[in-house]
N, C-alpha and C positions, 0 to 999 in steps of 0.2 A: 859652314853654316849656309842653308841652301834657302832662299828669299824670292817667294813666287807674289808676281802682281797678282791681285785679284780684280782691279781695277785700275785706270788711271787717269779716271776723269775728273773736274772739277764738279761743282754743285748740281752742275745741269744735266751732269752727264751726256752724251756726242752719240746719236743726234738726238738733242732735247725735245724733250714731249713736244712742247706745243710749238720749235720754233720752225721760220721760213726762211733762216739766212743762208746764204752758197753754202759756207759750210757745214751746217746740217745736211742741205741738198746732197752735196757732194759726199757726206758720208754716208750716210743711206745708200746710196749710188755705189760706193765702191764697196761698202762692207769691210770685212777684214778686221785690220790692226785699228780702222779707221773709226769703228763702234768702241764705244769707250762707257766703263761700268764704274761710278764712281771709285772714290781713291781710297783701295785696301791692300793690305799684303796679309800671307803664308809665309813666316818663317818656322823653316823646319817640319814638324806634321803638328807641334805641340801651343805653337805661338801663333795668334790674329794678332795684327796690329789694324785697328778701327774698324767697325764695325756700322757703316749705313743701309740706306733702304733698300740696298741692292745684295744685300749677307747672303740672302735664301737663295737666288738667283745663282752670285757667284758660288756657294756651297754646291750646287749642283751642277755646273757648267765646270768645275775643276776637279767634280770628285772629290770635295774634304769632306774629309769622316769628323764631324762635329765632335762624337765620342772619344776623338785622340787628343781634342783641345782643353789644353789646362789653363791658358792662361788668356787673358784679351788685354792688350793695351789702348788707350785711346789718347788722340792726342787732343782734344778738347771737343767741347761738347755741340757742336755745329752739327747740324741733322744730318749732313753729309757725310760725316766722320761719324757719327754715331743716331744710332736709331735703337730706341731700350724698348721699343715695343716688340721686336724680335727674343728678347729677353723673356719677353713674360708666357713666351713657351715652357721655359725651363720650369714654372709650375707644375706641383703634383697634379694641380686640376686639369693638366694636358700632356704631360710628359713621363717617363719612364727615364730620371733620368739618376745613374749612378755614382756621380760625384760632384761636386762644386767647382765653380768656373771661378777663378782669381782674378778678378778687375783690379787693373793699374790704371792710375787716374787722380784729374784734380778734383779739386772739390764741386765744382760745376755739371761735371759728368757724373757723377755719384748721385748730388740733389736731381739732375733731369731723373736717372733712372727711379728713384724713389719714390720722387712726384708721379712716376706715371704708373707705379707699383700701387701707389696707391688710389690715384684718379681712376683708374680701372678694375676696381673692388681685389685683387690678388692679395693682398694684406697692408704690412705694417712700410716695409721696406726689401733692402736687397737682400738678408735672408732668406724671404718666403720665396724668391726664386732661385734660389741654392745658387747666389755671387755673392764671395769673399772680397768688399773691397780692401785694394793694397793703397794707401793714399802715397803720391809722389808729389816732390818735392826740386825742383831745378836743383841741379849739384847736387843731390844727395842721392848716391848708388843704389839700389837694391839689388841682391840674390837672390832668385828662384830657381830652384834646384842648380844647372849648370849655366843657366843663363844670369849673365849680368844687363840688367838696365840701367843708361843714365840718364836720367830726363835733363833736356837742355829748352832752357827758356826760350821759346819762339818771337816771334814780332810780328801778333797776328790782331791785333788791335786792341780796343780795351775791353773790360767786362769779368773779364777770365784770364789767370796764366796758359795759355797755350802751351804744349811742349811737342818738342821734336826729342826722339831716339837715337842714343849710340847704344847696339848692343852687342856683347862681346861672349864670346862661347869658344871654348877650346884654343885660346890665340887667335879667332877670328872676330874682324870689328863688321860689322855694317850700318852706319849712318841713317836714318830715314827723317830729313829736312823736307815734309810736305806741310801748306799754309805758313807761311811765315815770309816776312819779305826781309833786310838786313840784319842780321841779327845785333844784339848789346854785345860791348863789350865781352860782357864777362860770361855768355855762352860760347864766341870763341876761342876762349882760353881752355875752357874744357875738352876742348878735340887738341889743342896744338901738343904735336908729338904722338899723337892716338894713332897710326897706322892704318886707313881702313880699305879694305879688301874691296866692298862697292860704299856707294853714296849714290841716295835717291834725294834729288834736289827740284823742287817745286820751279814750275814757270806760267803761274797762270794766264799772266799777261802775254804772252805767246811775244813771234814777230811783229803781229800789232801793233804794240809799245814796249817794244824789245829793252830798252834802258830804263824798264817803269819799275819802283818798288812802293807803286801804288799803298801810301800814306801808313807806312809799314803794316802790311797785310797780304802781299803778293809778291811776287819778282813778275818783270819780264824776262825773253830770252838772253837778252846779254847781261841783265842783272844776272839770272841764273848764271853766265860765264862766268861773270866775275866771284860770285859766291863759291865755285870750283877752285878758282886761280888761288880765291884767299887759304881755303884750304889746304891748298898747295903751300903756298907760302907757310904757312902752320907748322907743315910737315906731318897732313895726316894723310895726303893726295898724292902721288905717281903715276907713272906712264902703269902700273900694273893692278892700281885701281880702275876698280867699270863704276864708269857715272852712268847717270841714267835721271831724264827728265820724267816730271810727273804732275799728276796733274793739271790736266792739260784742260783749258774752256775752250769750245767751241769758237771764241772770241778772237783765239787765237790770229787765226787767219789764216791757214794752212791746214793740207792733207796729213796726214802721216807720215809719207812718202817726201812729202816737199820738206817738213820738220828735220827728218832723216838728212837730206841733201845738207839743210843750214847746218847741223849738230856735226855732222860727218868729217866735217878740218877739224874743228875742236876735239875730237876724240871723244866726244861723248853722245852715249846711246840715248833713242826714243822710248821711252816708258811705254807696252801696250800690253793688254788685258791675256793674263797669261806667259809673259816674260820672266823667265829665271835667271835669277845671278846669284853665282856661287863664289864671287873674288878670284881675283886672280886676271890676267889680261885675258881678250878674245881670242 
């Protein structure tokens, strides 16, 4: 199961429109891995997992054939994670399009897209723009076609269940923990013993406030470590799992490069825009 970033920025995306901090400076300056397109992934040619206002952009900087995508998952309804006005192409009134798109999702993300379905005269709701939603549920599995999803409860503050992805295809598992800072209890219990091949784990808080699990809503860097080790401990982590940080705010305090140095003992990789993990070690 092959898992392309499409993004790996946080809300602001690197370097942020309007800001003036080093870090902006410095990314602009060097380019590279160092330009960050908010936080999406490609699994496989058939899965998007989240969908923000950078969709059209990374669609064309990666080459996805939109017409191969059956499925979108979203992990809650934050603009950055999800933007439904890219959706409302999928209308007759603008598109030729030949199938229906299956939205997995809570209930928050489905109301955004419907509200905007219909603020913007396209009709009633998510039918008129040919999305099937699939509603999900923390702990309770669904099947699409050969793919399995398990939504796991995030700790991304209140309003909305959050979820984070294990999803399992052919014997292969891959984890996607973006937004969330410790998780409960009983979302850990769902991975221990789960095996998985990579794990994309959020560190918005960067080296900045590397120990921060900013009021459960973020990790910092070593929170991110420690969220690997618990995994480890679970028994769903190994030396022949690829971790890989994501999510990354400008906030952080660091280059890419410098990111790369601190991650580099811990055995775990930098998240950047256009990175594939297929499982298995490097």
């Amino acid at each position: 199961m092959r898992l392309q970033f499409l993004g790996s920025a946080a809300s602001e995306s690197i370097p942020a429109l309007w800001c003036e901090c080093e870090n902006c400076r410095k990314a602009a300056r060097l380019g590279g891995r160092n330009l960050r397109r908010r936080t999406a992934y490609l699994v496989g040619d058939h899965t998007l997992v989240d969908f923000g206002p950078d969709a059209n952009w990374q669609a064309k900087e990666f080459r996805l054939d939109p017409s191969k995508v059956e499925r979108l998952l979203v992990t809650h309804s934050h603009v950055d994670h999800f933007s439904p006005v890219e959706l409302l192409w999928r209308s007759r009134n603008f598109s030729a399009v030949n199938r229906p798109l299956r939205l997995f999702c809570n209930e928050a993300v489905l109301r955004e897209l419907e509200n905007r379905v219909r603020s913007c005269g396209m009709g009633s709701g998510a039918a008129d723009v040919r999305v099937e939603p699939v509603p999900l549920r923390p702990g309770a599995p669904v099947t699409d076609g050969a793919l399995e999803i398990l939504p796991i409860r995030a700790s991304h503050g209140e309003g909305e269940c959050a979820l984070n992805f294990l999803l399992s295809e052919a014997g292969r598992n891959i984890l996607i923990a973006n937004d969330t800072g410790w998780w409960p209890p009983e979302s850990w219990e769902l991975v221990r013993g789960r095996k998985l091949d990579a794990a994309v784990i959020e560190m918005s808080m960067g080296i900045r406030l590397p120990y921060a699990f900013e009021r459960g809503k973020h990790l910092g860097a070593q929170a991110a470590i420690a969220f690997r080790d618990r995994l480890a401990e679970l028994g769903a982590v190994d030396s022949s799992t690829r971790v890989a940080m994501t999510h990354i705010s400008h906030h952080v305090g660091a280059t890419h490069e410098e990111l790369e140095e601190y991650f580099r003992p811990c055995g775990i990789e930098v998240g950047y825009d256009g990175l594939i993990l297929e499982g298995g070690a490097q």
